[in-house]
C-alpha positions as a Markdown table, in Angstrom:
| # | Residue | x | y | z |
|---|---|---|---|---|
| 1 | Unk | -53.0 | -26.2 | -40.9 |
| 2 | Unk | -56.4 | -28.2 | -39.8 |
| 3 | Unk | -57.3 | -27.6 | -43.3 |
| 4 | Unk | -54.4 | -29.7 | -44.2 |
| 5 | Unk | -56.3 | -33.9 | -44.0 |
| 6 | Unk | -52.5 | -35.2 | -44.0 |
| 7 | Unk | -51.2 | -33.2 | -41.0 |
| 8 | Unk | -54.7 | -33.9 | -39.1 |
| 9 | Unk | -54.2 | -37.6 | -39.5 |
| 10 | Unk | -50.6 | -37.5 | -38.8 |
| 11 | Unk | -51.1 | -35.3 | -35.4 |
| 12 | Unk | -53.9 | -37.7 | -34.0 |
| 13 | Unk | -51.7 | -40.5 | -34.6 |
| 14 | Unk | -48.3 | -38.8 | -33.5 |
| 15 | Unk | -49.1 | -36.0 | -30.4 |
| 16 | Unk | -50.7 | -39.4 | -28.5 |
| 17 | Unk | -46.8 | -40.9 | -28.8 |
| 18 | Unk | -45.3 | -38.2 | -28.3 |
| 19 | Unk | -47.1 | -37.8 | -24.5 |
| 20 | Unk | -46.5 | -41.6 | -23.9 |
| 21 | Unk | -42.9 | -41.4 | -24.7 |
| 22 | Unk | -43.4 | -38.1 | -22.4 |
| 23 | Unk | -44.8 | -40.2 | -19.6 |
| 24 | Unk | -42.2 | -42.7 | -20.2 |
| 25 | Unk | -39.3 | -40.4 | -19.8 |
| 26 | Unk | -40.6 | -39.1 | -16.8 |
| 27 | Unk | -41.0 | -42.3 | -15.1 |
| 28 | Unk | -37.8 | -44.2 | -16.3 |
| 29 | Unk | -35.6 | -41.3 | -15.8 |
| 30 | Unk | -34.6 | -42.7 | -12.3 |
| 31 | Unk | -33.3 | -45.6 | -13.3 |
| 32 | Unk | -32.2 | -44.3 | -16.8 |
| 33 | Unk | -31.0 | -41.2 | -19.0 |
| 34 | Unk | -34.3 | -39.0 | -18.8 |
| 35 | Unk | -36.3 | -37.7 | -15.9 |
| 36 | Unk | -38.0 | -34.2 | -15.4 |
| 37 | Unk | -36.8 | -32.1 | -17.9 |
| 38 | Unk | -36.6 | -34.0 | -20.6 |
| 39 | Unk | -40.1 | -35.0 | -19.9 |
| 40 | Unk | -40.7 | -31.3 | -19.6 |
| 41 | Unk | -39.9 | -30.8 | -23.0 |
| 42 | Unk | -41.5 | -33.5 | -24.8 |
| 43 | Unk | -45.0 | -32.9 | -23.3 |
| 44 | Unk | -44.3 | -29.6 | -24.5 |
| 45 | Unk | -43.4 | -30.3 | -27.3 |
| 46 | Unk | -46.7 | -32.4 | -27.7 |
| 47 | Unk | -48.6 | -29.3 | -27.4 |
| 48 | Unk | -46.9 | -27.2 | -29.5 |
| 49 | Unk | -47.5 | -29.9 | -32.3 |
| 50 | Unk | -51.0 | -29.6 | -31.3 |
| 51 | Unk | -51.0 | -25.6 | -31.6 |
| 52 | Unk | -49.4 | -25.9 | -34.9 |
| 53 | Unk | -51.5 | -28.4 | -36.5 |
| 54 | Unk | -55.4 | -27.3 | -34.7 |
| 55 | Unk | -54.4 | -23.5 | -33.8 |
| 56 | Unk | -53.6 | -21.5 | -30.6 |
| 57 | Unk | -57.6 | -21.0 | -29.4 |
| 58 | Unk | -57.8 | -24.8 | -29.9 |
| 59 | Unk | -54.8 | -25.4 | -27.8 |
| 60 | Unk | -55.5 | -22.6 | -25.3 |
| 61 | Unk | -59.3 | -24.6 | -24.9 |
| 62 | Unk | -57.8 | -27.4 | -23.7 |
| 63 | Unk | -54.9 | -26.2 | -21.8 |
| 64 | Unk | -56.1 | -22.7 | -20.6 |
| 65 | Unk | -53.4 | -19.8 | -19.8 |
| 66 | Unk | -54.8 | -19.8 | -16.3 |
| 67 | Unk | -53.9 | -23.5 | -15.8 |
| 68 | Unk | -50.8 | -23.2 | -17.5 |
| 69 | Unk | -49.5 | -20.9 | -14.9 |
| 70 | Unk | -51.2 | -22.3 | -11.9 |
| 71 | Unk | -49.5 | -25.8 | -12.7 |
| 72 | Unk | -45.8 | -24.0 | -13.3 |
| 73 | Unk | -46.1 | -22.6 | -9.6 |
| 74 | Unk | -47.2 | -26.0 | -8.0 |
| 75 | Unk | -44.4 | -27.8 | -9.8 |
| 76 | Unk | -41.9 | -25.4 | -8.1 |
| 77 | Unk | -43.9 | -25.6 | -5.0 |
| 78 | Unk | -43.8 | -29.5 | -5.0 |
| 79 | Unk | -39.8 | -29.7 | -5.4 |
| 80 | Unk | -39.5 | -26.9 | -2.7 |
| 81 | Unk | -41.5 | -28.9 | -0.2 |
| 82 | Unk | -40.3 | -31.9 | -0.8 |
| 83 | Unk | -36.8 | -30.2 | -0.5 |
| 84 | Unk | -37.9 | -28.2 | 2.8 |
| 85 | Unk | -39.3 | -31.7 | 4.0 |
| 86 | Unk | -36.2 | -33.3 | 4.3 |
| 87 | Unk | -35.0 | -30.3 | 5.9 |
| 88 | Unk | -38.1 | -30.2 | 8.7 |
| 89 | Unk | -37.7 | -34.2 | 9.4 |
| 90 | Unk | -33.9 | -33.6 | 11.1 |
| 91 | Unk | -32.1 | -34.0 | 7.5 |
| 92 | Unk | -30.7 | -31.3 | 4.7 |
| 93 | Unk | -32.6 | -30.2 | 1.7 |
| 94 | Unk | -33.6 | -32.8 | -0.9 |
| 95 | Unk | -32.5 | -35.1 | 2.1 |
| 96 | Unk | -35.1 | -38.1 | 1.2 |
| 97 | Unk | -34.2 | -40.5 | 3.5 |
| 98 | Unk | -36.2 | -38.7 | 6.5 |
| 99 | Unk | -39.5 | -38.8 | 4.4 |
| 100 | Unk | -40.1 | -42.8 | 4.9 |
| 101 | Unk | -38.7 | -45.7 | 7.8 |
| 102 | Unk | -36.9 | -47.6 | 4.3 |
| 103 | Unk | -34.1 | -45.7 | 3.0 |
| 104 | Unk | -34.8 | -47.4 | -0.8 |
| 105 | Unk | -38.2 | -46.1 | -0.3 |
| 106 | Unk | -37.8 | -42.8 | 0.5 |
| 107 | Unk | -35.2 | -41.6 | -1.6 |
| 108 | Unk | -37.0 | -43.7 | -5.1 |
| 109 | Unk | -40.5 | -41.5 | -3.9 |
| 110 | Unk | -38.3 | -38.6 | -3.0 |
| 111 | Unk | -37.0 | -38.6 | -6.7 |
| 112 | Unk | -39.9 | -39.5 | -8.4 |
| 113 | Unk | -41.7 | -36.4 | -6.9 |
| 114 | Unk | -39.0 | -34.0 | -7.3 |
| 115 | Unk | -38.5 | -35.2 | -10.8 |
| 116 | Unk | -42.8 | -35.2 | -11.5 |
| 117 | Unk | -42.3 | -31.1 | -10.2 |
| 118 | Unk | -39.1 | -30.5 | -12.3 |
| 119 | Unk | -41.4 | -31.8 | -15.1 |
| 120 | Unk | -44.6 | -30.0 | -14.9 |
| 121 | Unk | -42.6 | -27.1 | -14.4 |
| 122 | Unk | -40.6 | -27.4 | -17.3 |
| 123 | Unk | -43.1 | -28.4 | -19.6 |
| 124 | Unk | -45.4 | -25.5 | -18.2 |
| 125 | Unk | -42.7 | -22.8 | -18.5 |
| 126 | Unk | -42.0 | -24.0 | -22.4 |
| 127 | Unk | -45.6 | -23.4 | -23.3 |
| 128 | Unk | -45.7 | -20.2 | -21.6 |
| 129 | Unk | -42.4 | -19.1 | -24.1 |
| 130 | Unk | -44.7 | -20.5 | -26.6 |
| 131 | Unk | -47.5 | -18.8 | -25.6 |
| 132 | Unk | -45.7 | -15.5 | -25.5 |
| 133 | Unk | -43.8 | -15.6 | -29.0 |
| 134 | Unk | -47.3 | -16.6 | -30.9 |
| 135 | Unk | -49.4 | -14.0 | -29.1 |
| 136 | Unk | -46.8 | -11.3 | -30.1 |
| 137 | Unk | -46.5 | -12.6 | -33.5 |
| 138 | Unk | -50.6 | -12.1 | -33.6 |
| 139 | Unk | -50.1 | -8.7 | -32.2 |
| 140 | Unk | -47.5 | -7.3 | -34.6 |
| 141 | Unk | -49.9 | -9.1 | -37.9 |
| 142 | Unk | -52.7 | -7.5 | -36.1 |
| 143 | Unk | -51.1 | -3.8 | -36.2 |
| 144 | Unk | -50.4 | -4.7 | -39.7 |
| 145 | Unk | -46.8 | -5.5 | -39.3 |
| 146 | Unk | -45.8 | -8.6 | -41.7 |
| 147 | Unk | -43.0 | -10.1 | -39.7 |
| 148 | Unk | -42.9 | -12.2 | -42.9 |
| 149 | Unk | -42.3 | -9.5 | -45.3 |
| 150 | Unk | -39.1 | -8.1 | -46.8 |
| 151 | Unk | -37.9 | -4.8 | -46.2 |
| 152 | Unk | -36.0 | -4.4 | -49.5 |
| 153 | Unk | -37.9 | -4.1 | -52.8 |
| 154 | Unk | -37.1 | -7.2 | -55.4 |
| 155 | Unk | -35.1 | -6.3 | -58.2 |
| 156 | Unk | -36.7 | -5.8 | -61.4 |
| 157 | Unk | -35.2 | -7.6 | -64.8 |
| 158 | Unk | -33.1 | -4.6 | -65.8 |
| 159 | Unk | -31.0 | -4.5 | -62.5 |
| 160 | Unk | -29.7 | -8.1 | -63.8 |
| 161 | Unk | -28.0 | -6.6 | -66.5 |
């Protein structure tokens, strides 16, 4: 689709809004509807666009596979320390209050980091489903398999009558 000047314009305009509304999901969720998962999927979402309008190598430049999975285990690791924390500092898990002397304090950074982990994770984990439908897709047009293609044969003008 890069060959497409319409879609090209429209993505360069449209994948930048789609990661700031990402941003701002993920940082207004505590104190509205949104947080982590939400913001999960719309950076996803974001990259997918990307994908579709630049191609997979071009998306893969920028966000490697390697990266991609690296940044889905430190998200989980993030919200599982920050759980265990609580935990280790005398409270129970995903206990914030331990983590700072103010009570507000602690349990706004608490949730802003579990909700940054839930995020990255999510986001990470939808581009690897992503990752792994397109790369079979490849695979099976590769092997000369049109997922595209019907199996029955059309019918010619004299079945119509």
């Amino acid at each position: 689709m890069k060959d497409n000047p319409i879609l090209v314009v429209v993505a360069r305009f449209l994948i930048p809004l789609v990661m700031l509304f990402g941003l701002y999901v993920q940082f207004h969720g505590e104190y509205s509807p949104g947080g982590g998962f939400q913001a999960g999927v719309i950076f996803s979402a974001g990259w997918i666009l990307f994908v579709f309008v630049y191609g997979l190598e071009t998306g893969l430049r920028i966000i490697p596979p390697g990266v991609i999975y690296t940044l889905a285990s430190l998200g989980v690791l993030l919200y599982c320390v920050i759980g265990l924390l609580g935990v280790i500092l005398g409270g129970r898990f995903l206990d914030f209050y331990p983590l700072l002397e103010s009570p507000h304090a602690a349990q706004q950074a608490g949730i802003i980091l579990v909700e940054f982990g839930v995020g990255v994770t999510v986001a990470t984990v939808v581009m690897l489903f992503f990752l792994m439908f397109a790369r079979r897709r490849g695979e099976e047009i590769a092997g000369g398999l049109d997922p595209d293609a019907e199996d029955e044969p059309q019918p010619d003008e004299d079945d119509w009558r």
